[in-house]
C-alpha positions as CSV (number, residue, x, y, z in Angstrom):
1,X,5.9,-18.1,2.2
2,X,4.3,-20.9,0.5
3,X,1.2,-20.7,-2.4
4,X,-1.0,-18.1,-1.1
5,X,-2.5,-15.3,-2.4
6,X,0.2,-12.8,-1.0
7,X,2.5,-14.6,-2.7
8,X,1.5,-14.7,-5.9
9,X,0.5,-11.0,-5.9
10,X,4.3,-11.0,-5.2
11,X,5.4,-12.7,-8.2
12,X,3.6,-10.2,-10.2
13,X,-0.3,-12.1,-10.8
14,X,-3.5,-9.9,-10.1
15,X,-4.1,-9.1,-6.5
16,X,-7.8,-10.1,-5.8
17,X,-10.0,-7.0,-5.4
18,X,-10.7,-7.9,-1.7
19,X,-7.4,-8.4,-0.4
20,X,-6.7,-4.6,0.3
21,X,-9.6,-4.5,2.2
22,X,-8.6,-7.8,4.0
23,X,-4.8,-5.6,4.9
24,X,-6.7,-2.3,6.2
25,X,-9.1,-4.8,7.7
26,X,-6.4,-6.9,10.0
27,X,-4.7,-4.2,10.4
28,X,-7.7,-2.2,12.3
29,X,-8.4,-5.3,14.0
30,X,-5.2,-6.3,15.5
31,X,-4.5,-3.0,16.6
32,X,-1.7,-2.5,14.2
33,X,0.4,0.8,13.8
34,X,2.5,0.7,11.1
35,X,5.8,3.2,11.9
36,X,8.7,4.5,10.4
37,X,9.5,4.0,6.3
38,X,6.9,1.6,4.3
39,X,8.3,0.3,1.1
40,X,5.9,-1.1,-0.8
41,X,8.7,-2.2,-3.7
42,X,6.9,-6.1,-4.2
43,X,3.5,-5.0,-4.9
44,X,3.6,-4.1,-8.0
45,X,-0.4,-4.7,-9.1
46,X,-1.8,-2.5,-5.8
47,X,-4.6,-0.3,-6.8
48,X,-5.8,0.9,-3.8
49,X,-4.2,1.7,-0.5
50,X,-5.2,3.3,2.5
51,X,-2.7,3.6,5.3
52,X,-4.4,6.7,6.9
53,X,-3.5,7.2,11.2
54,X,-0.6,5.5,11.6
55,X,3.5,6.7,12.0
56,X,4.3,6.5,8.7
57,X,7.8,8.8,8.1
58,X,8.2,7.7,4.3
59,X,6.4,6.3,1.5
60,X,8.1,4.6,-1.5
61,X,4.6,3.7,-4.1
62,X,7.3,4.3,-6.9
63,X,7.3,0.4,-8.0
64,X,3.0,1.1,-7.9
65,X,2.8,1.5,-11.4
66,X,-1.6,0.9,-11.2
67,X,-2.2,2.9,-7.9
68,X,-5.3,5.0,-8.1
69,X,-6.2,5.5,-4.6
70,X,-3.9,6.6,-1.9
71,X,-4.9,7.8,1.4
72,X,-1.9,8.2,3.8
73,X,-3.3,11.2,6.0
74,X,-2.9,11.7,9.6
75,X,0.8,10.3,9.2
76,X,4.5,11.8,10.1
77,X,5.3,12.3,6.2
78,X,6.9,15.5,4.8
79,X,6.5,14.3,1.1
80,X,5.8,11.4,-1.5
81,X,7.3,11.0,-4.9
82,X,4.5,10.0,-6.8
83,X,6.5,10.9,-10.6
84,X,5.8,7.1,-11.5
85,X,2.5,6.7,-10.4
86,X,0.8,8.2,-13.7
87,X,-3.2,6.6,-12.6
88,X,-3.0,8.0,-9.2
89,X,-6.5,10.0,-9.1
90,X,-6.7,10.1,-5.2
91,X,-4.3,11.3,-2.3
C-alpha cells in the first residue's frame, strides 16, 4: 500500500480531518455503491462516517472506539452493535 495517508491511519496514527470527507466524496463521484457486510475493523481513529443510500446488510463499527457520527440510513441493515462505541452521539 505504500506511505500514504490511508496507510498510516491503518497503523493506528490520526486520520486527517478531511479524509472522511475525501471517502464520501469519491465515493459519490465514482458512482460507488457499497453492498453487502462493511467491516470497518482497521480504522480504528474514524470519527465520522456517513455511508447513508447504499446496500449495506451489516455493519461492524465495534473496533471504532472514537466514532461520534454515524449515518448509515437508507441501507438493508436490520441492526448495529454499537456496545463499544461509548462517544457515538449521532446515528
Amino acid at each position: 500500500m505504500g506511505d500514504n495517508l490511508l496507510s498510516h491511519f491503518m497503523k493506528g496514527r490520526p486520520l486527517p480531518a478531511f479524509l472522511n470527507n475525501v471517502i464520501n466524496n469519491s465515493i459519490i463521484e465514482n458512482n460507488v455503491t457499497l453492498e453487502g457486510p462493511l467491516s470497518l475493523k482497521r480504522f480504528v481513529n474514524l470519527e465520522s462516517l456517513d455511508i447513508s443510500g447504499h446496500k449495506i446488510t451489516k455493519l461492524d463499527v465495534s473496533d471504532c472506539p472514537h466514532i461520534r457520527e454515524l449515518h448509515c440510513s437508507r441501507n438493508q441493515l436490520t441492526n448495529i452493535d454499537i456496545s463499544n462505541n461509548r462517544q457515538i452521539e449521532t446515528i
